[in-house]
N, C-alpha and C positions, 0 to 999 in steps of 0.2 A: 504493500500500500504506500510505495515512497511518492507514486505521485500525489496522493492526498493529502501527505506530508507539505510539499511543495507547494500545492495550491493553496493550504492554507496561509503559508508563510507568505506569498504574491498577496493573498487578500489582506491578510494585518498589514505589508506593506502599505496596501493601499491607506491604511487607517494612521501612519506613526507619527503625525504629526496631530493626532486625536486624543483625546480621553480615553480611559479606559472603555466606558460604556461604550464609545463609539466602535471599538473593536470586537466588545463581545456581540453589536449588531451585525458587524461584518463574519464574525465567525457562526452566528446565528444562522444568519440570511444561507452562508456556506451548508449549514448542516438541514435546511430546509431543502437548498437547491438539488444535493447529492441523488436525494432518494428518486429525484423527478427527472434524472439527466436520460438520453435517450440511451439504448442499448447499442451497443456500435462493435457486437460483435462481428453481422454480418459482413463490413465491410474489411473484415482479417480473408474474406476471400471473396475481393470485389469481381463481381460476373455480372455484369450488365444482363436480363435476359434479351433474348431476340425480340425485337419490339412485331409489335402488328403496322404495317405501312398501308396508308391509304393510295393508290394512285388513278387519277387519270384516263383516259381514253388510250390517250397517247404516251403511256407509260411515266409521265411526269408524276415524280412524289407531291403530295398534297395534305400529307398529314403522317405523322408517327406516333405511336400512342405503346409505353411503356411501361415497365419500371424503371428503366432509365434508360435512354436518348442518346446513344453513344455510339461513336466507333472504336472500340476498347481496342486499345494496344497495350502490349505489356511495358514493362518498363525497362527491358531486354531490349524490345524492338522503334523504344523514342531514341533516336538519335542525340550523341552528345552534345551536338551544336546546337539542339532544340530544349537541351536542360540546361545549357551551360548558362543560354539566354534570359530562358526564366529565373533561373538562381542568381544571374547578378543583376537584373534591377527589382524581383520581388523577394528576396531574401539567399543573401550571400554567405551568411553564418546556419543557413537550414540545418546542416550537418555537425554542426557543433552543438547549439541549445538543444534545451528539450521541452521545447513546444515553443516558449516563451524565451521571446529574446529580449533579457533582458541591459544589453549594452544600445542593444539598438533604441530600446526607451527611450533613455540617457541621449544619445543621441539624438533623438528625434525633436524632445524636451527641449533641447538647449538650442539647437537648429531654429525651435517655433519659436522661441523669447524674442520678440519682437519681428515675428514676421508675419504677414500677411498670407503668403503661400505656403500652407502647412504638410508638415510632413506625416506619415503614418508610420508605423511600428507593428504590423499585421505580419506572424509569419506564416508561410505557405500551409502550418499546420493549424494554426487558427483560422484562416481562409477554407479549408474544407472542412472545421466544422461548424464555419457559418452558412457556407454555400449547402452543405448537404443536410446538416437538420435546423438552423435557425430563420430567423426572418430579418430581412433589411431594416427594422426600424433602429432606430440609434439610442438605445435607453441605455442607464445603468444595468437593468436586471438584465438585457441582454449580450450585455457585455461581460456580466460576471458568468453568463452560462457559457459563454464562447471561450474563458479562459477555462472552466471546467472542463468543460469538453474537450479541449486542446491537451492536457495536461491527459486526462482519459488517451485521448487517441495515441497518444506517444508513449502510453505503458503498453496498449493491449496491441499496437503496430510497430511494422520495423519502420527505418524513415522511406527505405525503398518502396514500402508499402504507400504510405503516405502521400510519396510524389508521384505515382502511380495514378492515384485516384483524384490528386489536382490537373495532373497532364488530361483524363481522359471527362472530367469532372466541367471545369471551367468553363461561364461562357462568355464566347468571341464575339458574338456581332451574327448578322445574319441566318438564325437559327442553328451557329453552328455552335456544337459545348465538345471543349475535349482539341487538343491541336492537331490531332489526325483531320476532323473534320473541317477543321481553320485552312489549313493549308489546302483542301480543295477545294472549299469554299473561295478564297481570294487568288491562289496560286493555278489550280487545275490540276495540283498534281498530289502523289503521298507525304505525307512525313516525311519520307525516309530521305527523298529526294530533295528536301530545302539549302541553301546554301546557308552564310553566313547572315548577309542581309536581310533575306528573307525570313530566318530565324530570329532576327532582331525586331523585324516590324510587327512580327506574329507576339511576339515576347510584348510587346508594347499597350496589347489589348486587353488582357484583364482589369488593369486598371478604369477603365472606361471604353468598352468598345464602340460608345456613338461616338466620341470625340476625338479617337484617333482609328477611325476605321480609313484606310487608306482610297476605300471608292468615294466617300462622302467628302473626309477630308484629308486630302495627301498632303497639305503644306505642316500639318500640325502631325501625322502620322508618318510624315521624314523627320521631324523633327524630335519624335519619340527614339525611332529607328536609331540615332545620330546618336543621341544619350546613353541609349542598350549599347551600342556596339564600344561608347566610349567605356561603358561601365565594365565589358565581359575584358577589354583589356585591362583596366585598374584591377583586374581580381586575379588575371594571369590564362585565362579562360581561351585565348587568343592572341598572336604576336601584335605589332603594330603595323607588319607586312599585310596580312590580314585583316585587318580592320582596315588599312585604306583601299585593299581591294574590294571591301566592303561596302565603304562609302562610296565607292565610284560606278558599282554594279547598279545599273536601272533596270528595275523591277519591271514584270512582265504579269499584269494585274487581269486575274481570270473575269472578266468582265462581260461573258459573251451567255452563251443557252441557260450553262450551270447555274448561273448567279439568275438567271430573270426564274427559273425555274423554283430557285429556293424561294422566290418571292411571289410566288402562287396565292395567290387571294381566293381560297377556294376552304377555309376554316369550318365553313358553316358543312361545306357538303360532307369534309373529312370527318367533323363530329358527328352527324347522323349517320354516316357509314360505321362509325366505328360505334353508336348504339345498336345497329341493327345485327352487328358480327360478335354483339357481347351478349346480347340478347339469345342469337346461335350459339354459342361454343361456349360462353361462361369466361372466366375471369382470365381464365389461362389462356382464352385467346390473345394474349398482353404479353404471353413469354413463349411460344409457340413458331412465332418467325409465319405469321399467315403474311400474303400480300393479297390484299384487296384493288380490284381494278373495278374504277366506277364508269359509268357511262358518259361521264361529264367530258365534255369540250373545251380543252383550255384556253383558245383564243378568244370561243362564246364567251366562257366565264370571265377571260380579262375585262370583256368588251361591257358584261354587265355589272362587274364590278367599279368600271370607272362610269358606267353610265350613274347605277347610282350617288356615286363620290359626286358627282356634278349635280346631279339632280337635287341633294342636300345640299351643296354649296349655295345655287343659285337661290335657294329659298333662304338661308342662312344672311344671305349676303342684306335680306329685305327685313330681317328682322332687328329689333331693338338691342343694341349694346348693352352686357350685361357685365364688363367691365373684365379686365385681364383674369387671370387666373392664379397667378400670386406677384407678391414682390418681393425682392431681395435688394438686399444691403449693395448697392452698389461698391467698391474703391476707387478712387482716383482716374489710374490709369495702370496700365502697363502687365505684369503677369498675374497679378493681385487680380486686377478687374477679369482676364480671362478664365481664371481660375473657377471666381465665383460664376462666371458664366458658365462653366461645364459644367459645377454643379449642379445648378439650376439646369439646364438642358438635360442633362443625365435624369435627373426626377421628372422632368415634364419631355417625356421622348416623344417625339415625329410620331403623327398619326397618319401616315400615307404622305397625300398633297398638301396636309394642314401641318404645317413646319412650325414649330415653337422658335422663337426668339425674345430676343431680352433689349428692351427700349435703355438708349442711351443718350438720346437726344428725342425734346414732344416740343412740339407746339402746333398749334391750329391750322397752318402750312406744311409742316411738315416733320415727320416721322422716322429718326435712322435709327436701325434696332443691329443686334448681332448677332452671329449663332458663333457654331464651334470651330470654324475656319478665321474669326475673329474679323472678319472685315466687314463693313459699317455699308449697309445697305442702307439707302434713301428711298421712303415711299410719299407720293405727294399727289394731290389733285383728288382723281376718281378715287384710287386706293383707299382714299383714307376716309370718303363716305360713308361705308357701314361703321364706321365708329366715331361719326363726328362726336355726338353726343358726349364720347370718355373724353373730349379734345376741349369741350369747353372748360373757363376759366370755375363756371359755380358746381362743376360736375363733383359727389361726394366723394372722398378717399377712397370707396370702394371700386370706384368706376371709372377712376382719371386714369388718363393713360399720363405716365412721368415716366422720367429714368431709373428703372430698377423695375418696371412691370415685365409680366412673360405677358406676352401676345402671342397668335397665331400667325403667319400669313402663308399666301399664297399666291403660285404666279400664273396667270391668267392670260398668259399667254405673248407675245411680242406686240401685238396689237394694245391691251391691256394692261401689262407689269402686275406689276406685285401688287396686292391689297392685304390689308386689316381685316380679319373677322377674327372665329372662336368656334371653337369645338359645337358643335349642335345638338341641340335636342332631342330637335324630331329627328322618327327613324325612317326608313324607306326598305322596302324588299323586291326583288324579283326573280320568279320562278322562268323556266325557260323548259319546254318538253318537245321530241316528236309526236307529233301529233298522232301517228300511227302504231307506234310501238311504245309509246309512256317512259319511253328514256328521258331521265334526266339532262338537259344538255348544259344547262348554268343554272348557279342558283346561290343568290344572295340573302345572306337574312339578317342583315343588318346594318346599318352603318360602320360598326366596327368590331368585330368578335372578341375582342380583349379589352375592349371595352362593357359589351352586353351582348352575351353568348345567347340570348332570349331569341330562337331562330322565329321570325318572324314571317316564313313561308309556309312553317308548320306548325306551328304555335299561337299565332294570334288570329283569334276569333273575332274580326270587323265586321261591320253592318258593307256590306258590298254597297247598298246604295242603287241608282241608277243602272252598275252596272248587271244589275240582278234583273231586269227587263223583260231581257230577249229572253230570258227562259217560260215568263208570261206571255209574251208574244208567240211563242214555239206552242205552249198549250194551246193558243186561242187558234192557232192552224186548222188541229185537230177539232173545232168546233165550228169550222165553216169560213173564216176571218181569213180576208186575204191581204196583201199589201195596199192593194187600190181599197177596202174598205175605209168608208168612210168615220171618224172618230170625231166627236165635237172635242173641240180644246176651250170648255165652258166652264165656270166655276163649279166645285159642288162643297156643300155643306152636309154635315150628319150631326144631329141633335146629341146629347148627352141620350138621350132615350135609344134613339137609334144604334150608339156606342156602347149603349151599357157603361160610359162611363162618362169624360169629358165631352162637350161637345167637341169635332175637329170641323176644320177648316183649310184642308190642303194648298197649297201654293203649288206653280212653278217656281223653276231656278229663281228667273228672270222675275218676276211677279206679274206678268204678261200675260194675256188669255187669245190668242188666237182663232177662233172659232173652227168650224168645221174644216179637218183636212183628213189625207189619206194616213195610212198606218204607216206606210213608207216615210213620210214626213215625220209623222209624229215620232216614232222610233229617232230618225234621223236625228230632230231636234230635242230628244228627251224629255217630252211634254210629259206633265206628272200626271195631270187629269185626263188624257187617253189612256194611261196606263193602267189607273184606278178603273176605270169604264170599261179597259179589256181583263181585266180580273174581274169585272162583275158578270160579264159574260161567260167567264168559266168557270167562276164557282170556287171560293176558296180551300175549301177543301179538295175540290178536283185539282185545282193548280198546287196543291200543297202533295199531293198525290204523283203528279206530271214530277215538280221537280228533283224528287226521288232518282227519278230512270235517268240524271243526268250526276248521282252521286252525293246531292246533298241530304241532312241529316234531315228526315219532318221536322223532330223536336225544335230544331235551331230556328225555323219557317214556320212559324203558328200561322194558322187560315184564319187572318184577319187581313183587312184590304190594304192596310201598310205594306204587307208584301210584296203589293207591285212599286213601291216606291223602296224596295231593297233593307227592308228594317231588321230581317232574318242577321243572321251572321254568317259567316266564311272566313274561310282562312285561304289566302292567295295560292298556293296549292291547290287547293278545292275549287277554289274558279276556274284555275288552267285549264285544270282536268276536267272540268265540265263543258268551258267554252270546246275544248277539244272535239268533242262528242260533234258540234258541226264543222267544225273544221275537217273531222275524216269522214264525212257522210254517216255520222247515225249510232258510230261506235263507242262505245263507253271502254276506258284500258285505262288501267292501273299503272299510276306513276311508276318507274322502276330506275334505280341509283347501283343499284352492284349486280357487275358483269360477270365477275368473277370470282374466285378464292382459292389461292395456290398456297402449299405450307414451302416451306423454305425453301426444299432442293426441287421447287416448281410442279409438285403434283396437283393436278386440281381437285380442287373438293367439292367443288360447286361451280359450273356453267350456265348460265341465265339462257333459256332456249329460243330459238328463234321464233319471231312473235309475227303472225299473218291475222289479219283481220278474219272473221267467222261470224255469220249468223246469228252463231250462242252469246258474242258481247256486243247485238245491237240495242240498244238504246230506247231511237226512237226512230221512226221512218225517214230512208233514206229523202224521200219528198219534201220534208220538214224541215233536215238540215239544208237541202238545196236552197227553197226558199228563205233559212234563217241568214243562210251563208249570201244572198243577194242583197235583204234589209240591211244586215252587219256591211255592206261592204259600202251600202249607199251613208253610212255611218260616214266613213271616211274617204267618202267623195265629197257630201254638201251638207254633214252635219257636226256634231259637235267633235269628230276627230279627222277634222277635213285637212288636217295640217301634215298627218301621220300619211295620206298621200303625195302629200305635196314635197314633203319633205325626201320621202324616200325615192319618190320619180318611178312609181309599178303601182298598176292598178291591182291586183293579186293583196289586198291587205284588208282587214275585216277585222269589227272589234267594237269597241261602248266605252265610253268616259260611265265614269260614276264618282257622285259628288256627292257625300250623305247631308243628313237635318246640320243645319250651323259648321258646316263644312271639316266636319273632326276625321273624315277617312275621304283618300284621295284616290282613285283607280283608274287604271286605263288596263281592259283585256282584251288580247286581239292576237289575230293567227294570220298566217299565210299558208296556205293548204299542207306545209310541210310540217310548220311550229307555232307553239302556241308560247303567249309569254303573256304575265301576268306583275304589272305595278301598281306595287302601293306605298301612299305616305301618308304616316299620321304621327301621333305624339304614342309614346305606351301605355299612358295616363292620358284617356280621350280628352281632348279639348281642341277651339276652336284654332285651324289652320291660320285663318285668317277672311275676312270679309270679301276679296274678292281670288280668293285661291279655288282652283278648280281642278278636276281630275284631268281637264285638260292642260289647264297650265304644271302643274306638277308631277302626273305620273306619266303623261304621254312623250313629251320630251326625253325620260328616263328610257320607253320602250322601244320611241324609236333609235335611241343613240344604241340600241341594243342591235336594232335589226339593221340596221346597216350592215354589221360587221355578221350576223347570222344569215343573212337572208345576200350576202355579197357573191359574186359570180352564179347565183343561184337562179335556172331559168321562169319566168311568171310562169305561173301556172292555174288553169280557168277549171270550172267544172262545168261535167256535160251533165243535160238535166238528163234524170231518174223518169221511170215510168211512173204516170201516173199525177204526171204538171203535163197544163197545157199553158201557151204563151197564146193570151190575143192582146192588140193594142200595144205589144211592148211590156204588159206586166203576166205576172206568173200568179197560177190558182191552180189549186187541188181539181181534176177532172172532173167533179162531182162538183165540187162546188163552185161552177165556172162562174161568167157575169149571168146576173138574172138569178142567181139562188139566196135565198135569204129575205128578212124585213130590214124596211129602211130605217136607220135612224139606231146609232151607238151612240146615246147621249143627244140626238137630235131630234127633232121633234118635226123640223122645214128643214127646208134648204135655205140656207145662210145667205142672205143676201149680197155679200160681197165673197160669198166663194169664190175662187179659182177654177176657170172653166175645166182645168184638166183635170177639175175633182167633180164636175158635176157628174149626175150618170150614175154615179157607181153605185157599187154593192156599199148597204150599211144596216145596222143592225142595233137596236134598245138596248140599254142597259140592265143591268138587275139578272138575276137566276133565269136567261130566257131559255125556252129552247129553240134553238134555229132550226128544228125539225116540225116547230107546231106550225098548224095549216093556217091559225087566226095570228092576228098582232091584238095587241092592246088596244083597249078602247081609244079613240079616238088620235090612230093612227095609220096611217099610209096601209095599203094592203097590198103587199108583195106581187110582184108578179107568179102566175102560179105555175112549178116548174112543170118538166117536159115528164114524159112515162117513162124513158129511160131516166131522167134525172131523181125521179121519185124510188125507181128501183135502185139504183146506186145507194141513195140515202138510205132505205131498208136495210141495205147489206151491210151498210157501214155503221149502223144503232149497236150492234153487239160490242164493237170495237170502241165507241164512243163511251161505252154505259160508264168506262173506270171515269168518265170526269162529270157523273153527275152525283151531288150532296146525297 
């Protein structure tokens, strides 16, 4: 027990300039900590298991999920040039102390009496057992457990042991931990292979890998390099023939596939892969050596990853200043100020495009902040708009932008520069499928996964809104409603009596009433009050029945007449895969994310089969989607997603904005007969977007920046209509229920005086539980024309088929 011994004698240390009481707390606080210290026997025979890897399509890793995250080299097989580096600038005396270096204290101590840039006194054995059982914060208590534990690990370890588990342990900077993985990470190549230089700039990373990562910043990560290599010669580590060959060697920085690949923004899929394969195989799937291959497309999922990063930004940018995110003590000038600046950037690290930086200069003109390359960026003019507000002179302490605040920015491009915002709020998702096979092809769920792991493609249960429609519209098919049907766009009221509870009084978007028009239109422009008026004609129940066969829960969709205005919920997953159902003519298919599952030396255990549409997963009649798939498309030709053509330059795009009550969920879902993708924005804590935010302005912009890059060299593609539509006049109807079938008047009672001649004529049809098969109308309305004997025998035939949508 001589290290107990030892540690005790370090803790009284800490106390001799104390009272006695004060020491017997320190030796107290000791004999409390003991019992609590972790067990650290396991790592007398460190063995990383074989982690479970998520990859890609395209065989790119996208996830590793372990007990530990390593490419384990022995301590046989690190080369000397790569320990000699670490040992002379993170602990030169490793091999002499025992755990605790206590000259270097002393040293350190006397170094910081009056300086600004402080020294530490961390040896490589107190570093692994911070990094492997403690937590980052900077307390007392966890300072005294980290000296316990160091003390611990140097009885129950040799030191070879020791440095073993820091070489393979540590982390470098871009997902890499352990210097095996460092060096392919930055280098391209093994360990074994680094030279002198290369072993210096690698050695230079633990201390901070944002600040001297040599992609980000090589003027401060030569300048670490320069120090190491000076230091391995003060220690004897290397001659001074080598060391200037050192300095003179120009690095060859792995910058190319490896590196964009490590930086795969695909967290969200990697984690529900790896519930779904723990779910399967149990825990051991974790040390087993599985590789998981997903269906995801990496260039999709780049494409939707920055589409969202953009999509938040530009809302971000409109919203109110809610003031930096901390401030720090500024110094003067010179190594002091940058010091403090890597600290601070080291605790508030780079969120993607949103860069932390540290204000050095403010005023209502103009803006220079700095990061960890130290040079003094000026932001002025537009940039600094989304944060006037922190720039004025009465703004509160909380909120003033001064010298020593962290801000965000970002650079918006050469046309644009740099701007001022802040981390955001609201979050944003996008799902991405073949339309045919329910492959996953991208899918984000959330603004940032290390930030809020809450996958919001599969997890968040929103009111769809508007874009819940077409699937009312698809019911009202099957009850005789065709596109040219006519729909009044007229107010309607329903009494508390009527409601059974509050009186309602629906609105449109707009607060507007348009009057009579066709269903083509209406759909088109998202009128709320056709909507309601084509749900009355089918019968809440029936329609609660209908949207079943397209994957949604009943429960979530109570049969009340809100449901045509989307007040159910869903989860953007759940829309995909519904909207999908017309997108492939009629079929209903189950999202699918893993392709594969091979154990280490490549056996498969699991092959996902090839998937061909059938019969057994249709939906609803191929007729239905043909005509859903024509309404959806005049969506975004002249209606409220008219931009998502315009934008993309291919008529082949089909889809619905959805905007819910006081604008708290944001949609746009839409397909091109290949893929289906599905955006949304809201807060996670529902509250108002904003007064004039719409699922056009905020989610459709997010979809299209998506289909660009999916839907690219990719040929248009049209549908041939299904048996069982006939085309007069240029519009589409179920055979049976051509022009001339049905009662006049959905909501209508005349004909509108300022109708649209291209609406006059048509087929329309009363409101309310009607049947479109009774031979009278209501009193004191229009009397249909009375159909043909063929047209009466069709509708016979078709009563069985109808009966699922009556109450």
């Amino acid at each position: 027990m001589g290290w107990i011994v030892r540690a005790f004698a370090w803790l009284v240390g800490l106390g001799a300039a104390a009272v006695l009481s004060g020491m017997m707390v320190v030796a107290t606080g000791m004999a409390v900590a003991y019992p609590n210290l972790p067990d650290v026997t396991d790592l007398a025979d460190y063995r990383p298991k074989l982690p479970l890897r998520v990859l890609a399509a395209d065989g790119t890793q996208i996830g590793e999920f372990g007990e530990e995250r390593r490419n384990l080299l022995r301590i046989k097989e690190i080369p000397e040039v790569m320990v000699d580096a670490v040992l002379a600038i993170e602990d030169a005396r490793f091999f002499e102390h025992s755990g605790v270096d206590y000259k270097g204290i002393v040293r350190a101590a006397l170094s910081n009496l009056g300086q600004a840039k402080r020294q530490g006194a961390s040896t490589i054995t107190m570093q692994v057992a911070r990094n492997v059982y403690l937590s980052a914060e900077k307390t007392y208590t966890r300072k005294i457990y980290e000296v316990l534990l160091t003390f611990k690990l140097e009885h129950m370890l040799t030191k070879e042991q020791i440095l073993e588990i820091y070489m393979n342990q540590i982390f470098l900077g871009h997902r890499a931990y352990g210097f095996e993985a460092a060096a392919q990470t930055y280098f391209g190549k093994p360990l074994k292979q680094v030279t002198v230089a290369e072993a210096a700039m690698l050695a230079g990373l633990p201390k901070a890998p944002s600040a001297y990562n040599p992609f980000t910043n090589p003027q401060r990560a030569r300048q670490r390099q320069l120090h190491i290599i000076d230091r391995m010669v003060a220690n004897g580590y290397i001659s001074d023939a080598q060391a200037e060959e050192a300095r003179e060697e120009k690095l060859k920085l792995n910058r190319g596939e490896k590196v964009r690949k490590e930086e795969s923004h695909a967290e969200y899929v990697a984690e529900l892969a790896r519930q779904a394969i723990v779910a399967q195989y149990g825990d051991n799937a974790y040390t087993r050596g599985l590789v998981v291959t997903t269906t995801l497309d990496m260039d999709e999922q780049e494409a939707a990853y920055q589409a969202v990063r953009e999509g938040i930004l530009e809302f971000e940018l409109r919203q109110v200043y809610r003031g930096p995110e901390a401030f720090i003590e500024l110094p003067a000038a010179g190594e002091a100020r940058q010091e403090a600046v890597d600290d601070a950037l080291e605790e508030h690290r780079d969120n993607g495009n949103f860069l932390a930086a540290v204000v050095v200069e403010a005023s209502p003109r103009e803006v220079v902040v700095v990061r960890q390359d130290g040079e003094p960026l000026s932001i002025k003019g537009r940039g600094l708009e989304p944060v006037r507000s922190g720039l004025k002179s009465n703004a509160n302490d909380q909120k003033r932008i001064r010298p020593g605040a962290l801000v965000r920015i970002v650079d918006r491009g050469p046309k644009n520069g740099w701007y001022i915002t802040q981390l955001p709020e609201v979050e944003a998702a996008l799902i991405a499928l073949d339309t045919r096979s329910g492959d996953v092809r991208a899918m984000v769920g959330g603004f940032d996964f290390n930030k809020n792991k809450f996958n919001h493609v599969t997890q968040a249960w929103r009111q769809p809104g508007s874009s819940f429609k077409p699937f009312i519209y698809s019911a009202a098919l099957e009850k005789g409603l065709s596109p040219a049907t006519i729909v009044n766009d007229a107010p309607l009221f329903y009494t508390a009596q009527e409601t059974g509870g509050k009186p309602w009084e629906p609105k449109n978007y707009d607060g507007q009433f348009d009057g009579p028009m066709s269903v083509r239109r209406a759909l088109a422009k998202s009128k709320n009050m056709t909507s309601i008026r084509t749900l009355q004609l089918v019968g809440t129940q029936s329609a609660q029945r209908w949207v079943t066969r397209f994957g949604f829960e009943a429960k979530r969709h109570p049969p009340y007449l809100t449901m045509a205005l989307g007040a159910g919920s869903a989860t953007p997953m759940e829309m995909a895969t519904s909207y999908a159902v017309f997108a492939n003519g009629g079929y209903r298919v189950a999202p699918r994310l893993i392709k594969r599952v091979a154990e280490q030396h490549g056996r498969v255990i699991y092959e996902a089969p090839e998937l061909s549409l059938n019969e057994q997963q249709r939906a609803i009649p191929a007729r239905n989607a043909f005509i859903m798939n024509s309404l959806l498309q005049e969506v975004t030709r002249s209606g409220t997603a008219a931009k998502a053509r315009g934008l993309l330059q291919r008529p082949d795009v089909y889809g619905k904005t959805g905007t819910t009550n006081d604008a708290r969920d944001a949609w746009f879902v839409g397909y091109q007969p290949s893929v289906v993708a599905a955006a949304w924005v809201g807060y996670d804590i529902p509250k108002k977007l904003g007064r004039r935010e719409t699922g056009g302005g905020l989610s459709l912009p997010i979809w299209v920046d998506y289909m660009r890059v999916a839907l690219k060299d990719k040929p248009v593609e049209s549908y041939s209509a299904p048996r069982g539509v006939m085309q007069v006049g240029g519009e589409w109807y179920y055979e049976e229920f051509g022009p001339g079938f049905g009662v006049y008047g959905l909501g209508l009672d005349d004909p509108w005086p300022g109708m649209p001649e291209e609406d006059l004529g048509q087929d329309m049809f009363y409101g309310g539980e009607l049947d479109p098969f009774s031979a009278t109308s209501p009193a004191g309305t229009a009397t249909p024309p009375v159909p043909s004997p063929q047209q009466q025998q069709q509708q016979r035939e078709r009563r069985s088929i109808l009966d699922i949508f009556r109450n």
